[in-house]
C-alpha positions as a Markdown table, in Angstrom:
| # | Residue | x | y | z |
|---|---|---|---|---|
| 1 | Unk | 0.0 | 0.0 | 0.0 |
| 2 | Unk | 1.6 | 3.0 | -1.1 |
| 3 | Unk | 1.2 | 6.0 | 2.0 |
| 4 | Unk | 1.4 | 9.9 | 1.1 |
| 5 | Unk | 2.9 | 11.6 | 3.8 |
| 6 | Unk | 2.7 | 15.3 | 4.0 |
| 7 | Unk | 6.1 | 16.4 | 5.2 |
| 8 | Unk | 9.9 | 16.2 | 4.2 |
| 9 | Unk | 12.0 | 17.8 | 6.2 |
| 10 | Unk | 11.1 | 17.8 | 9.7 |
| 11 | Unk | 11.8 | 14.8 | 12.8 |
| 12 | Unk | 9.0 | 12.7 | 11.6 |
| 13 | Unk | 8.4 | 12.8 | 8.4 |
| 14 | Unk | 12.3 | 12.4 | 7.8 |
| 15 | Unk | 11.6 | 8.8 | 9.5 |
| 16 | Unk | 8.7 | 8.0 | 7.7 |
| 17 | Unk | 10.2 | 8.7 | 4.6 |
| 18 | Unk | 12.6 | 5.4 | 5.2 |
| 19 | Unk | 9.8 | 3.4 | 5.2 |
| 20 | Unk | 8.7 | 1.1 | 2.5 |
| 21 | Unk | 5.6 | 2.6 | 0.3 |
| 22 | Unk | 6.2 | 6.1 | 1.7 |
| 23 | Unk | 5.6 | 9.2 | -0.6 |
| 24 | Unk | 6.8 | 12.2 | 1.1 |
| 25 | Unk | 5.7 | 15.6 | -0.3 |
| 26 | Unk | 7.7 | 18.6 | 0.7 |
| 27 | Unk | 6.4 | 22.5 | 0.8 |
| 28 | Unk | 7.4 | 22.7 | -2.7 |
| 29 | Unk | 4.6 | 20.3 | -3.6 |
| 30 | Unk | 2.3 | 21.1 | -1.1 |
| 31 | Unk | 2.3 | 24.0 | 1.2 |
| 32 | Unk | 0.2 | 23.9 | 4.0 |
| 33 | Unk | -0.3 | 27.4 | 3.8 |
| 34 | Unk | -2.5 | 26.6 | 1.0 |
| 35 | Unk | -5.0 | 23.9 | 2.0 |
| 36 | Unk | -6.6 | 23.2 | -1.3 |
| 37 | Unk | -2.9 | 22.4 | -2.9 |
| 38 | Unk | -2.7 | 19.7 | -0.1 |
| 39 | Unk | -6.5 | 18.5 | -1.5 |
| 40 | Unk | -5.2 | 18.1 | -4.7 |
| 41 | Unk | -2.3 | 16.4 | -3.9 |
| 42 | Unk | -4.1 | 13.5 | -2.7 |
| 43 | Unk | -6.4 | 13.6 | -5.4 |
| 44 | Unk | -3.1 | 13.2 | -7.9 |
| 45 | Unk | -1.9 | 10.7 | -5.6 |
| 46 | Unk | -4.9 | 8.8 | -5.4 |
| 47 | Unk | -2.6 | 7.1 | -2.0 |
| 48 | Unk | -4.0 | 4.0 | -0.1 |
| 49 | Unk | -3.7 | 5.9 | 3.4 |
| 50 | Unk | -2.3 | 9.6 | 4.6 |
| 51 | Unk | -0.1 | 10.8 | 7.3 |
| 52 | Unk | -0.1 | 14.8 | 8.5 |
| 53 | Unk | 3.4 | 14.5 | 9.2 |
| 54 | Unk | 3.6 | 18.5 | 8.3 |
| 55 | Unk | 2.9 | 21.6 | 10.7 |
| 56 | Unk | 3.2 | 24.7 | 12.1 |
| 57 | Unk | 5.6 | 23.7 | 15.1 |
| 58 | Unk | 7.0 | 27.0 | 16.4 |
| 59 | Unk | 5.5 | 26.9 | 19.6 |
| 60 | Unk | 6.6 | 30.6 | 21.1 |
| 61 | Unk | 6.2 | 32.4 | 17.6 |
| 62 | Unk | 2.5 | 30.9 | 17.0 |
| 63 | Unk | 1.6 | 33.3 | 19.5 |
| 64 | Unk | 2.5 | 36.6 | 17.0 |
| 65 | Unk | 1.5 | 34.7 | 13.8 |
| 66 | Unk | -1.8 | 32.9 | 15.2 |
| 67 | Unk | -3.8 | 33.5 | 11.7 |
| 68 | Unk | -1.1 | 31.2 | 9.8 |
| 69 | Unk | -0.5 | 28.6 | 12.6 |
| 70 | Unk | -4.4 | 28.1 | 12.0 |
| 71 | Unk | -4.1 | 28.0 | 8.3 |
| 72 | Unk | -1.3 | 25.4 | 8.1 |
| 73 | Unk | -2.3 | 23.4 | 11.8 |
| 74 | Unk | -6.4 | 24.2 | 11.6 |
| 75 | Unk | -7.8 | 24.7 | 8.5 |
| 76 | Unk | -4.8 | 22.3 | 5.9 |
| 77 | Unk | -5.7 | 19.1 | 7.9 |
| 78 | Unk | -9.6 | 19.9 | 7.5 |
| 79 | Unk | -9.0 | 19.8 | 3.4 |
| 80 | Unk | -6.8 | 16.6 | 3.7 |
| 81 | Unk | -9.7 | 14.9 | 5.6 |
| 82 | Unk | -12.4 | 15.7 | 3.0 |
| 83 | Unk | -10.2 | 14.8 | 0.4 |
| 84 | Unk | -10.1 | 11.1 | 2.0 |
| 85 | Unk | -13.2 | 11.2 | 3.3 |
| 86 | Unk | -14.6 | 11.9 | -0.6 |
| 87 | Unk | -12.0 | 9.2 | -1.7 |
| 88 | Unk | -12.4 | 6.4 | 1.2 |
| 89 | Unk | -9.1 | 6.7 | 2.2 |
| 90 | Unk | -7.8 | 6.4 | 5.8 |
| 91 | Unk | -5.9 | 9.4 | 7.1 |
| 92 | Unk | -3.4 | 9.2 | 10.1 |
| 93 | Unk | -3.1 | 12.9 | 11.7 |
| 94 | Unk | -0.3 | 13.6 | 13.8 |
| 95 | Unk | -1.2 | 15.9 | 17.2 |
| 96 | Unk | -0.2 | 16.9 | 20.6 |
| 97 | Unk | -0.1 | 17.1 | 23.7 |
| 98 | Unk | -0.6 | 21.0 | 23.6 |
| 99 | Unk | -4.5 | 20.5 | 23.5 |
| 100 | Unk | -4.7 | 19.9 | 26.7 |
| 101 | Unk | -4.6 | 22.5 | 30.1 |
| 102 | Unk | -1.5 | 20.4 | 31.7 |
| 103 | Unk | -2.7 | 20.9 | 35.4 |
| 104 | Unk | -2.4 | 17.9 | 37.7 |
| 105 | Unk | -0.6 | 15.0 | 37.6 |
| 106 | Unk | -3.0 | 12.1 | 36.0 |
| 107 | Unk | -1.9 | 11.0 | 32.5 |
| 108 | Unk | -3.8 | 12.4 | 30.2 |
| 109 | Unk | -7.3 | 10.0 | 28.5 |
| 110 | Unk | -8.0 | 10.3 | 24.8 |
| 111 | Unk | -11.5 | 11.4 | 26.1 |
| 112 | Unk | -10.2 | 14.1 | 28.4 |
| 113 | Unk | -11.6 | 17.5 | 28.1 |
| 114 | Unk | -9.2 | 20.0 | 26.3 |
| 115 | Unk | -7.9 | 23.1 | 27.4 |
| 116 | Unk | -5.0 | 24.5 | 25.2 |
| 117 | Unk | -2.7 | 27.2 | 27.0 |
| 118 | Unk | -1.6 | 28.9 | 24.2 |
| 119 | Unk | -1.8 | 29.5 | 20.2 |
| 120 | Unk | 0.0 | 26.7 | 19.2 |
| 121 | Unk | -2.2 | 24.4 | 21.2 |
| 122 | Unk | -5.4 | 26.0 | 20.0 |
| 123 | Unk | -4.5 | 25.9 | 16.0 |
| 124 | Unk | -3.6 | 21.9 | 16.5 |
| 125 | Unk | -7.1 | 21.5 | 18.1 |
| 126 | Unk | -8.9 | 23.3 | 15.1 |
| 127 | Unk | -7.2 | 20.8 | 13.4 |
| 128 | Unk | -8.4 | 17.6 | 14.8 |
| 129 | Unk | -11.8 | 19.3 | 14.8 |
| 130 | Unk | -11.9 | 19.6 | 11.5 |
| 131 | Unk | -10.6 | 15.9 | 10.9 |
| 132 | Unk | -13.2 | 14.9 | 13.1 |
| 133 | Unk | -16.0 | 16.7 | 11.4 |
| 134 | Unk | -14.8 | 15.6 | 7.9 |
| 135 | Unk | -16.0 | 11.9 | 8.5 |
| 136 | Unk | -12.5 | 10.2 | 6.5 |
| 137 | Unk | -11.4 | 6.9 | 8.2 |
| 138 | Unk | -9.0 | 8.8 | 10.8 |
| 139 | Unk | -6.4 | 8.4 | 13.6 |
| 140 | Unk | -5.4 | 11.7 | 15.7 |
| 141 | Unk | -2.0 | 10.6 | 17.2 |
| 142 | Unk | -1.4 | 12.9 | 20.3 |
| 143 | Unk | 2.4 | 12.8 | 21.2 |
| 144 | Unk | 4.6 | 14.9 | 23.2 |
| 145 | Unk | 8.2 | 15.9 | 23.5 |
| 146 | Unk | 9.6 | 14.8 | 20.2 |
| 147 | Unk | 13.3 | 14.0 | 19.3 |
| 148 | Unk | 15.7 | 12.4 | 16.8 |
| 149 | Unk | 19.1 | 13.0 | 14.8 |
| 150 | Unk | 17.0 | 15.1 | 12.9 |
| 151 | Unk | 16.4 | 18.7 | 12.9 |
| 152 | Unk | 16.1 | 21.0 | 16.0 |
| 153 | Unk | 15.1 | 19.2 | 19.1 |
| 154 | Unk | 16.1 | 19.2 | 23.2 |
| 155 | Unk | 18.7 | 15.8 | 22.9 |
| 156 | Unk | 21.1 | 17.8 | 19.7 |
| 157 | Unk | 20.5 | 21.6 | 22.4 |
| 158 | Unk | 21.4 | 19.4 | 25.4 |
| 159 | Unk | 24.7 | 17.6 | 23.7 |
| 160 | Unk | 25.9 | 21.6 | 22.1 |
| 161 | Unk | 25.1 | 23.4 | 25.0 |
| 162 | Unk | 26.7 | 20.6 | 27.2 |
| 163 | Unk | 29.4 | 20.7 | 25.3 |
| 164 | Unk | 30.1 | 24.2 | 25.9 |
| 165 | Unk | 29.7 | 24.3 | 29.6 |
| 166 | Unk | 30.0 | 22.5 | 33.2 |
| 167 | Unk | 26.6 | 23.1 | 34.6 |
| 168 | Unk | 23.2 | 23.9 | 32.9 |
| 169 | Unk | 19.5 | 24.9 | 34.5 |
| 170 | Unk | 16.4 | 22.9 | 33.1 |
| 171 | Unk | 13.0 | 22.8 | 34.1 |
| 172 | Unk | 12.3 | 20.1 | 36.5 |
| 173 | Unk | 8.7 | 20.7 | 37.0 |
| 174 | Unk | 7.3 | 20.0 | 33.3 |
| 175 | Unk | 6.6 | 16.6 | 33.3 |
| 176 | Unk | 6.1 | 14.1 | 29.9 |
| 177 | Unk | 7.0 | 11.4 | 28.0 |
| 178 | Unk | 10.2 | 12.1 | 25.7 |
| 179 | Unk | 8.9 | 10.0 | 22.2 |
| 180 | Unk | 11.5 | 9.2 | 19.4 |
| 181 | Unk | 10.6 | 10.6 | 16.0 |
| 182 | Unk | 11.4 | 7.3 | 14.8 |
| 183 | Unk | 9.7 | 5.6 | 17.2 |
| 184 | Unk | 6.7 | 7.7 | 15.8 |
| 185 | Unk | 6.8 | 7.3 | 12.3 |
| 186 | Unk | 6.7 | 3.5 | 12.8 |
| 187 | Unk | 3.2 | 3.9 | 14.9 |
| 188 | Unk | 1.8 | 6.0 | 12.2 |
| 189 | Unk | 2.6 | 3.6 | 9.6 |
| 190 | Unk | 1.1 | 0.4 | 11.3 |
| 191 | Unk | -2.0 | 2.8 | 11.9 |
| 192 | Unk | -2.9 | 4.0 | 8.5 |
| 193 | Unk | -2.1 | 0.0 | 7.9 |
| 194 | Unk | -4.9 | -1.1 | 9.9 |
| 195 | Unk | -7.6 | 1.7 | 9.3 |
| 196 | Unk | -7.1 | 0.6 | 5.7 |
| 197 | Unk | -9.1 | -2.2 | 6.7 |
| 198 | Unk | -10.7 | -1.5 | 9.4 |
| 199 | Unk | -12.4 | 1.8 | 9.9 |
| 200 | Unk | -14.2 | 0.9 | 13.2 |
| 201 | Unk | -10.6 | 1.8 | 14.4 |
| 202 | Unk | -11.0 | 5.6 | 13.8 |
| 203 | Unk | -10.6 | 7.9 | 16.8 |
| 204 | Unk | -8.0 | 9.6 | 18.8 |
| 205 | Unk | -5.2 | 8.4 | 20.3 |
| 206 | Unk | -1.7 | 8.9 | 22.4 |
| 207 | Unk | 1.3 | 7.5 | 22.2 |
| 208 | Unk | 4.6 | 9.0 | 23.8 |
| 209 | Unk | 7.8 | 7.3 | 25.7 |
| 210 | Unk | 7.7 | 6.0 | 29.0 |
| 211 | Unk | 8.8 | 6.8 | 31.6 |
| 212 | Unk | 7.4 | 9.9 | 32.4 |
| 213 | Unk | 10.2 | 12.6 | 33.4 |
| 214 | Unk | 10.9 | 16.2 | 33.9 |
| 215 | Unk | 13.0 | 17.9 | 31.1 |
| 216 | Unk | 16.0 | 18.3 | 33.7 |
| 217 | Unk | 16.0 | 14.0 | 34.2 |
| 218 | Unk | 16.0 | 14.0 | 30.4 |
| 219 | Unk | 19.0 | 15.7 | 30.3 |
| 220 | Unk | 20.6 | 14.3 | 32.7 |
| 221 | Unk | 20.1 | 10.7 | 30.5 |
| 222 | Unk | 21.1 | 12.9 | 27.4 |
| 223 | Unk | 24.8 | 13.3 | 29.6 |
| 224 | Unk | 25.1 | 10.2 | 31.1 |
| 225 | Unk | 24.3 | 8.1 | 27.6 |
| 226 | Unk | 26.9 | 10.3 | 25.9 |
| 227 | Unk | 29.5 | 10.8 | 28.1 |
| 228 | Unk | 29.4 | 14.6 | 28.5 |
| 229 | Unk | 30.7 | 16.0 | 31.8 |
| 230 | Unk | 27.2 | 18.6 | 32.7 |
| 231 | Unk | 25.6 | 19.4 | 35.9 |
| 232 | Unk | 22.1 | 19.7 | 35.8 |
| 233 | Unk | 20.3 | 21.9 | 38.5 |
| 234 | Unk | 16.6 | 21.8 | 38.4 |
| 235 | Unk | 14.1 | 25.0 | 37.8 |
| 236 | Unk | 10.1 | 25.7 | 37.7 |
| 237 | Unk | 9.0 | 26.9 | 34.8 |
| 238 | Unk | 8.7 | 30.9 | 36.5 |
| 239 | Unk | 12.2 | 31.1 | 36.4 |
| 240 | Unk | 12.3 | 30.2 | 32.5 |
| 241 | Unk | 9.3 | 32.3 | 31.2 |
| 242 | Unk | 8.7 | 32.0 | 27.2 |
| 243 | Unk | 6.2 | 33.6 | 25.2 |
| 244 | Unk | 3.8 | 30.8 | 25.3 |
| 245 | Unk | 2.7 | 28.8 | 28.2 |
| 246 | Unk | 4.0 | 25.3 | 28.4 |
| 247 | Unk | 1.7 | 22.3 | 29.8 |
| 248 | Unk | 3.3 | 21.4 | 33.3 |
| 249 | Unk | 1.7 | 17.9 | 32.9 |
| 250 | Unk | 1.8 | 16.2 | 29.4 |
| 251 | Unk | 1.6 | 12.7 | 31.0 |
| 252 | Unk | -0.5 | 10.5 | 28.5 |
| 253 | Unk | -2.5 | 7.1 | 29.0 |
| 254 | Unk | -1.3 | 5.3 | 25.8 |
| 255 | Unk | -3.3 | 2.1 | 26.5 |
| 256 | Unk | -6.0 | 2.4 | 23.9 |
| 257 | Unk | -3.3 | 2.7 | 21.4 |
| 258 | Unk | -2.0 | -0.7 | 22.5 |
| 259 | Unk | -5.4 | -2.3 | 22.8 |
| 260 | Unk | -6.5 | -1.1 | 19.7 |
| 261 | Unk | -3.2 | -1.1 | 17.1 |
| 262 | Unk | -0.6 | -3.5 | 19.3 |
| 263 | Unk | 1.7 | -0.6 | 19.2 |
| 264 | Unk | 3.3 | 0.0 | 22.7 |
| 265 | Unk | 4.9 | 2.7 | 24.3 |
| 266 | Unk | 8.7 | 3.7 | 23.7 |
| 267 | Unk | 11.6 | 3.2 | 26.0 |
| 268 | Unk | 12.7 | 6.5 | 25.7 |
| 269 | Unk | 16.5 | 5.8 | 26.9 |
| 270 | Unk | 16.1 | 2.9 | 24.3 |
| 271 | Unk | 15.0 | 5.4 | 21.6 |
| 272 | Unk | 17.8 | 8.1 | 23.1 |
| 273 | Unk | 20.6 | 5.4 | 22.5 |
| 274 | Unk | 19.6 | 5.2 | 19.0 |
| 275 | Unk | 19.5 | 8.8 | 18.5 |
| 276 | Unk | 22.9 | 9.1 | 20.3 |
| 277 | Unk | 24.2 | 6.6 | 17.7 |
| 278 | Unk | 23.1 | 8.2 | 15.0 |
| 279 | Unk | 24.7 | 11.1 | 16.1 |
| 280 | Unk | 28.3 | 9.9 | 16.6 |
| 281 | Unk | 27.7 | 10.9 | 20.3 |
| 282 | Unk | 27.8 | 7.6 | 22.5 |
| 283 | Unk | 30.1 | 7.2 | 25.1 |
């Protein structure tokens, strides 16, 4: 079965794209920006299943450009969807853990109220509303706290900056499941598998690494795994304001992705050694 991905470039879609009977299409052949080019592209295609690998990611910046976040996050998943729908093709769209408020400490249900903090948040929301509403076989994939060899990500910050000095400060008090890119792409692939023929399967769904930690335990894995010499001290969140508000608790209940797919959740130091590896930066 041959899978259009939407995507090229970034953590995910550069894993998916080593797949067998991937199709990746970059912003040269559709740009989110414009939702009807990403309509006709899987009309050309005429794929056996999608995957919304593609968005607008830039967390602190959506909060000044809000109207094009909601374009490429909102309203470009929306024309994918009724382009399957109209076609009877399953779509697999990836989401976040950004929907949700982040207060308390229980993992996060598929079925949990949402409560986004920010822009970011609110334009990936739109967007799974407007899968929902299309009526296409779907999958929204809610993950968190992504990473590879790939791109821009807190495992390649941790390794330069702990390269360049003895001690760092990291949030201890945000809590989440670190998830491999790779480790991603290879859920969203046996999904849009198994919607293909089954479309009772459509919903939404989580899937991140497990354990949970706080960013400063993830970096003190990133150190250890790789040999670099770094103290980590541990900070709330106050004392490392951003622009947008950041979810203290991302915990998410994977298990109806197990029960449902068979896919489990990560090891994240498994997925870290891998990354590591790829990166020439193992110990």
């Amino acid at each position: 079965m041959n899978i259009l991905v939407f995507g090229k470039n970034g953590q995910v879609a550069t894993e998916l794209a080593a797949l067998e009977g991937v199709t990746c299409l970059g912003r040269d052949v559709a740009d989110l920006s414009d939702p009807s080019a990403c309509a006709a592209a899987i009309a050309q295609h005429a794929p056996g299943a999608v995957i919304n690998a593609a968005a607008y990611t830039a967390v602190d910046k959506a909060e000044s450009e809000e109207p094009l976040a909601q374009v490429i996050n909102g309203q470009a998943p929306g024309a994918m969807a009724r382009a399957c729908a109209s076609q009877g093709i399953p779509l697999v769209h990836i989401s976040t853990d950004y929907v949700f408020a982040g207060d308390g400490t229980t993992p996060w249900q598929p079925s949990d109220p949402t409560g986004p903090l920010g822009a970011y948040g609110r334009t990936k929301l739109a967007g799974e509303e407007a899968v929902r509403a299309a009526g296409a076989t779907h999958a929204i994939l809610r993950t968190s706290w992504v990473v590879s060899a790939h791109g821009n990500n807190f495992v390649k910050t941790m390794l330069r900056l702990g390269a360049e000095r003895d001690g760092l400060t990291v949030v201890g008090d945000q809590i989440g499941g670190p998830t491999g890119a790779r480790e991603i792409a290879a859920a969203c692939h046996t999904i849009a598998q198994q919607l293909a023929t089954d479309s009772t399967k459509s919903g939404i769904y989580h899937f991140s690494g497990t354990p949970d930690c706080s960013w400063a335990d993830f970096a003190r894995e990133i150190f250890a795994q790789s040999g670099v010499v770094c103290d980590v001290t541990d900070i709330s969140t106050t004392d490392f304001p951003t622009p947008a508000k950041r979810p203290p608790n991302s915990r998410m209940d994977c298990s109806h992705t197990q029960a449902t797919f068979g896919v489990q959740r990560p090891d994240w130091k498994t997925s870290l050694s891998g990354i590591l590896k790829d990166l020439g930066a193992v110990k």
